[in-house]
N, C-alpha and C positions, 0 to 999 in steps of 0.2 A: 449544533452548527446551523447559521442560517443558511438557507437554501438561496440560492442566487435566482435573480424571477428571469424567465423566458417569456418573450411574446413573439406571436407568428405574427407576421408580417406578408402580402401581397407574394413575395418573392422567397420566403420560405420563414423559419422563425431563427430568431436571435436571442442571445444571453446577455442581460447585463449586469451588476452590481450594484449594493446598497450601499448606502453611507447613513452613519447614524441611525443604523437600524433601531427599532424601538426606542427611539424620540421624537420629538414633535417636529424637529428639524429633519426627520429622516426623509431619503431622496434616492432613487436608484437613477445611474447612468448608462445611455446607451448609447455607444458609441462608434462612430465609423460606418454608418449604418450606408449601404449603395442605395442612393436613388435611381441610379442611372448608370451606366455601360462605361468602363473605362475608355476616354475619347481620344483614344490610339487608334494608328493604322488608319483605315475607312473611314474609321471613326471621329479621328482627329479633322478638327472643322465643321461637323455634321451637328443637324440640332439632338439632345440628348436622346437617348431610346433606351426605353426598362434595362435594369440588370438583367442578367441570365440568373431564373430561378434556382435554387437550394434546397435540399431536403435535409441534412442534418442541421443539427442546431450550429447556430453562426456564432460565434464570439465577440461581444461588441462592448470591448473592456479596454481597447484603445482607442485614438484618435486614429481619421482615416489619412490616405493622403489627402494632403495639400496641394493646391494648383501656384501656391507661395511656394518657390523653390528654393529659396536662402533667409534661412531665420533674420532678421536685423539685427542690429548691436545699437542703435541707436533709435528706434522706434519708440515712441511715447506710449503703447500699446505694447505690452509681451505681444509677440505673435511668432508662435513655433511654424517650422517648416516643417512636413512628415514626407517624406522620400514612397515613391511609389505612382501607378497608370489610374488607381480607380479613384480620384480625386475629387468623385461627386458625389457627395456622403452627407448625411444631416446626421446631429448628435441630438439626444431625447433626454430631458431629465424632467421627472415624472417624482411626485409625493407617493401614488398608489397608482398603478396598472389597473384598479379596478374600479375607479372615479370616474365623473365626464366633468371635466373641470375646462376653465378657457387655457385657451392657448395662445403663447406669445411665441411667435416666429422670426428669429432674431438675424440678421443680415450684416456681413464685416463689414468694413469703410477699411482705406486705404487706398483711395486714390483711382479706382477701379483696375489698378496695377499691382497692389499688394495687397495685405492683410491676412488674417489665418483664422478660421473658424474652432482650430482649437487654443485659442488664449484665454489661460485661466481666467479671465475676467470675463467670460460671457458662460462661464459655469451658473447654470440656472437653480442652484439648490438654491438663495434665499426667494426667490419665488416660488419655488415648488413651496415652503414653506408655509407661504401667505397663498398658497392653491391655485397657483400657473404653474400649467405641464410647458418647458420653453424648452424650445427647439433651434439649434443652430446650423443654419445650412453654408455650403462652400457651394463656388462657382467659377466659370472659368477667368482668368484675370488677361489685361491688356490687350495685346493683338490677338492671343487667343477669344478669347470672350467676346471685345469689340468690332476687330478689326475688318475692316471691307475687303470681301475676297472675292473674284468671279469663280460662281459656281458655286459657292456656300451660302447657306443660310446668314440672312445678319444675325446682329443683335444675337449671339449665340449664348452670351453671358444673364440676358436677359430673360432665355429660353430655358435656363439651369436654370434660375427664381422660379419662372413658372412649373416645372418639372419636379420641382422641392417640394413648391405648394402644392401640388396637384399628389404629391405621394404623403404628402397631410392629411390629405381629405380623404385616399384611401386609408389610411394607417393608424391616424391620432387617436383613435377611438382605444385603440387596443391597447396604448400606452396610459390610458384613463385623460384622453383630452376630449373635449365636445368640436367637433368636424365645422359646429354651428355659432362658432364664437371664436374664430380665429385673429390673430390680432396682427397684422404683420410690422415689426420696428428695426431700427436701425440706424447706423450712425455715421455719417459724414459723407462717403461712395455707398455707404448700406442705407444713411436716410435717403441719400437721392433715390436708391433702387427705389426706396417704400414708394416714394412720390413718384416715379416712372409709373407703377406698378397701378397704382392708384390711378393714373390717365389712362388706362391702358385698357379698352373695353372689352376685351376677350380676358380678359384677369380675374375682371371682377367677382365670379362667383367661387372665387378662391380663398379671400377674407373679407372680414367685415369690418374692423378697426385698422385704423395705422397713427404708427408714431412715428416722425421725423427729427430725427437729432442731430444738430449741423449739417443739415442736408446739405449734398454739392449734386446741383442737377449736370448735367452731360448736355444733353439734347444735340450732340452733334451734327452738324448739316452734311448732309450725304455727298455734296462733292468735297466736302472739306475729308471726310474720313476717308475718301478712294483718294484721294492724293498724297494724304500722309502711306495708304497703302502702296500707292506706288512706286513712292521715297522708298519705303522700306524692302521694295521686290528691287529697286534699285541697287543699294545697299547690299543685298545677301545676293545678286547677281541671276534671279530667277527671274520668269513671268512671270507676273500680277495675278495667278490666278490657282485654285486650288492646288493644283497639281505642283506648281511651281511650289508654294510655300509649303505642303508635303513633302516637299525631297531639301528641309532642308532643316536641320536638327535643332529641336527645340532649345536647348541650349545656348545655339548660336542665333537664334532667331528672337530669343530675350535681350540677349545684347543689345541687339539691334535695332530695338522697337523703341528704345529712350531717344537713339541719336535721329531716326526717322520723324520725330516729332519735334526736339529741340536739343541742340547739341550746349544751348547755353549753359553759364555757370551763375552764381552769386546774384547783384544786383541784375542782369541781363534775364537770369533766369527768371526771376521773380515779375520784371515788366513783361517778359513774353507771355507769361502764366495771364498775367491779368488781360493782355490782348488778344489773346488766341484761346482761353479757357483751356479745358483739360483735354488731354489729347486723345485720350483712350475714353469710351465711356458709351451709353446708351446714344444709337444716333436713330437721327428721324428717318427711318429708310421708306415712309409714305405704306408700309403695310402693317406691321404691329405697331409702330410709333408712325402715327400720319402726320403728329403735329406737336409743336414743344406741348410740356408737360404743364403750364400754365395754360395754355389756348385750349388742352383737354379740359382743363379743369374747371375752364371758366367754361367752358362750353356742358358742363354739367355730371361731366362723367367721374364717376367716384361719388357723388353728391350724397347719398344716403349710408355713408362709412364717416363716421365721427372722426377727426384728425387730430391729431396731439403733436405742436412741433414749435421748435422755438432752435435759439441760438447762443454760443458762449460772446463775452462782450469782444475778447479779444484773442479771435480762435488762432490766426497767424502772426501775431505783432512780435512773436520770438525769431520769427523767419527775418523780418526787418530789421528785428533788431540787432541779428548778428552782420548786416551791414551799417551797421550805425555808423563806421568809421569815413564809410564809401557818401554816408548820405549826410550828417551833419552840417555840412557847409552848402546844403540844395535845399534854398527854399519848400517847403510843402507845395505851396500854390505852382509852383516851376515845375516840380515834378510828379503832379497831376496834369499838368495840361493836355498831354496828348492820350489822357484816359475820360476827363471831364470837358471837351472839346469846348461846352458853351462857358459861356465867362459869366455868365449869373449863376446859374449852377452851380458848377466851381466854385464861385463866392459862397452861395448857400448853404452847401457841402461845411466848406471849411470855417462855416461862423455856427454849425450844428455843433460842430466835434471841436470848440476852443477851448475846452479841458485838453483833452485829447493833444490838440495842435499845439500847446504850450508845453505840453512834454519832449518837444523836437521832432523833427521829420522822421525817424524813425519809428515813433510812436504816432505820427499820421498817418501813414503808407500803413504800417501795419495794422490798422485800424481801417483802409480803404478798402487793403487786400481782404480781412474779413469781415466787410462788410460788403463788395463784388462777388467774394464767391459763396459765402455764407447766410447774414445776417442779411440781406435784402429779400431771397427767398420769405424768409416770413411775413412781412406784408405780402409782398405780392403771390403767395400763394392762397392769404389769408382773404385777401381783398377776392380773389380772382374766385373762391369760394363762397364768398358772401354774394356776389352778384349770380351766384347760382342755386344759394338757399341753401349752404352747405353748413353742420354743423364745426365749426374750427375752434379750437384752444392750442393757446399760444403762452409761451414763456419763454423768460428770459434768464440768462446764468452769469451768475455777477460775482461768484465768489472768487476770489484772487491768491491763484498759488501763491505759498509762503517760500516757495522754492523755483518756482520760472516768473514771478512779480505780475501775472497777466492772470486773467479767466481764460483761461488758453484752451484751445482743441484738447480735447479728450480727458478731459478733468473732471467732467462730469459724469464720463462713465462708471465711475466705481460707483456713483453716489446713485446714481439709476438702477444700479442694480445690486445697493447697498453691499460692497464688496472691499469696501476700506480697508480690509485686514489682507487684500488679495497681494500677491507676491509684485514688487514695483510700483505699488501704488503710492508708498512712499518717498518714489524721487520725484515724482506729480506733483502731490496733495501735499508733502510734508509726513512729520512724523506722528500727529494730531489733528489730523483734520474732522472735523465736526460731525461727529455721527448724528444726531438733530438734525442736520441739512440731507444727511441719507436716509432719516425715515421720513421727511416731508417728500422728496424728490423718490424715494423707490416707493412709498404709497401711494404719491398721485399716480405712479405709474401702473401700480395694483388695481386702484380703482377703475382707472381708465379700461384695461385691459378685460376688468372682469362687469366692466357697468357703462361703460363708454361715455365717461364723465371723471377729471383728474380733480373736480374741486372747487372750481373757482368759473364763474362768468365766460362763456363761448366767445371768443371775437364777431360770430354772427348774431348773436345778441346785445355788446356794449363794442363796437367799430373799435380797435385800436386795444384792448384793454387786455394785459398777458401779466401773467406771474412771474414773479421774479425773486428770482432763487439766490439766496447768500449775498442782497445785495444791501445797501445804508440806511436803502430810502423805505415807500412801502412796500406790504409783500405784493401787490395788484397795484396797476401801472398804466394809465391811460395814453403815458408818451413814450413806453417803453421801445418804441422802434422809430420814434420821431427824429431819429439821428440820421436814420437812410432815407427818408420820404423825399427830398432832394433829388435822388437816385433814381427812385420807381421813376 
């Protein structure tokens, strides 16, 4: 019988389980692991502080709770809910407990309001495989995590990333990771974290790589976040201020944090998005975040961590397109105007993307929307890196669902983390999608992670120049983001 492996842990030792034992694929999981104090009571709103130690062996052979409280039915991403207080847990999957191998530190996206850290698609066995120990951390979501409260800590959600990584650096070792090669990645609300995290100079000696994958920064401006708090202390009928939103049940206070930000629907919703950005999210509160995440960046901080980040072509043009009925008969250039104010701009914009705009205004907007909240980040993180001597690689995702017709948000994640056989990946990708495209796109990721280099030419070395992934043209691409430069 094999023996299930145990590793102690800071706060006492835990058990977890093998998979394919005695194979080359073999992978133990560890799961549900506390980094941190269930953020109830006192606790609820407070920045995170150590679990309460243990002395018997822990069991870490499920998922922990979730700060996601209602699985989806419609999520492009499985993302399970796990019921339950101690909701700040990292999952560990490891090739051998007794390696120092690099480590990838993996961050959900959803919006910085959903997501779930245990979705079968960020199970790390086929990197354990290729010898990344990867680790999955949860944290707290929307007004929990963001929200501006008097008397609370900001940036709460923010303080969970650093708390995860910071129980890395004491831990990773024991799981067979090297503490000195950490890599921290993530995708969409989880690439923005990477790239928050990355500005962030109290962070820094937390990881050494970052990967950004349709990053959506935040950077909220601090009176815009106290006024959506106030909407919502309105709303549930309390003060503004801790005490207030303590007395007043999580449950009923989830409700509530959609409608305090935007009550819209359909088209409405979709142009407030693009004017107001995201509601919940990392905001500049002038102490851990002094200043947006590109003004860090350009200002130098991060600069000696290799950066891997790029974008899919068409990450929201499904959002669009299901008002295609509403926008069909609205010029494109009409309804952009009150997002591209200048009128050469506008022009410019819209004689970039004249593939694009010939597909109908549907397939404009949608192609605007992911390129404001997506696809622009990449120059301008890239640029804002270069003028600070920073080393940047950048890529593009071009391959096109045979099942949503678009390179759409989160398509690429099986391929990162070569998972095409994972459960749902087939109402994404199709029934056939291209395992060739998942060993190019989950090795550059390997390389990167374990050498801090994915393959191809840094953007601080050839200006402009990103890989590009499942697309017609070549694989390396000197105008691959020439379609937003308009924008910047």
């Amino acid at each position: 019988m094999i023996e299930s492996p145990v590793v102690r842990t800071t706060s006492g030792p835990v058990r977890g389980f093998w998979r394919d034992h005695g194979t080359p694929a073999a992978s133990a999981a560890f799961l549900g692991i506390p980094f941190a104090h269930a953020p109830i009571g006192d606790l609820r709103y407070a920045a995170p502080v150590p679990p309460k130690p243990w002395t018997d062996v822990r069991e870490a052979t499920e998922y922990g709770a979730t700060a996601l409280r209602t699985t989806g039915t419609d999520t492009l991403i499985p993302e399970p809910a796990v019921a339950g207080d101690s909701t700040l847990n990292v999952n560990v999957f490891t090739p051998s407990p007794d390696a120092s191998l690099p480590v990838l530190v993996w961050i959900h996206g959803g919006g910085y309001t959903e997501g779930s850290p245990a979705s079968p698609w960020y199970d790390g066995s086929r990197f354990n495989r290729d010898g990344v120990v990867t680790v999955s951390i949860s944290y707290r979501l929307g007004f929990d995590g963001f929200g501006f409260i008097e008397g609370a800590p900001h940036n709460r959600g923010v303080l969970d990333w650093i708390a995860a990584l910071e129980w890395v650096q004491h831990n990773i070792a024991a799981f067979g990771g090297d503490p000195n090669r950490v890599t921290i990645g993530g995708q969409s609300a989880g690439g923005g974290a990477v790239l928050t995290l990355l500005g962030i100079p109290s962070a820094q000696q937390l990881f050494h790589r970052a990967i950004s994958i349709s990053g959506a920064l935040a950077d909220v401006p601090l009176d815009e976040a106290r006024e959506r708090s106030t909407r919502l202390a309105a709303l549930a009928g309390v003060p503004a201020d801790v005490d207030g939103f303590r007395s007043v049940d999580e449950a009923a206070l989830h409700s509530l944090q959609s409608k305090s930000a935007s009550a819209k629907r359909g088209l409405a919703a979709l142009t407030d998005r693009l004017a107001n950005g995201l509601a919940w999210g990392p905001m500049i509160d002038g102490d851990l975040i002094a200043q947006s995440t590109v003004d860090a960046l350009r200002a130098g901080i991060g600069k000696d961590k290799p950066l891997l980040l790029g974008a899919a072509d068409d990450e929201f043009t499904m959002l669009a397109e299901r008002e295609e009925a509403a926008l069909r008969l609205i010029p494109p250039a009409l309804l952009l105007r009150p997002f591209i104010r200048n009128r050469d701009t506008r022009r410019a914009y819209l004689e970039a993307n004249e593939s694009q705009r010939a597909l109908g205004t549907a397939a404009m907007v949608g192609r605007y929307i992911s390129d404001h909240i997506f696809r622009i980040v990449v120059p301008r993180v890239a640029e804002a890196r270069l003028s600070a001597d920073a080393a940047t690689w950048a890529y593009r995702f071009s391959w096109v669902s045979p099942t949503k017709g678009w390179a759409c948000h989160c398509l690429d994640v099986p391929f990162w983390f070569d998972g095409l056989d994972r459960v749902r990946v087939d109402a994404l990708a199709g029934a056939h999608p291209p395992q060739s495209l998942a060993d190019e796109m989950h090795g550059a990721a390997v390389r990167f992670v374990a050498d801090g280099d994915p393959g191809w030419p840094a953007w601080s070395t050839a200006p402009g120049l990103s890989r590009v992934f499942g697309g017609t043209g070549p694989d390396v691409a000197g105008d691959a983001y020439d379609s937003t430069l308009a924008l910047v």
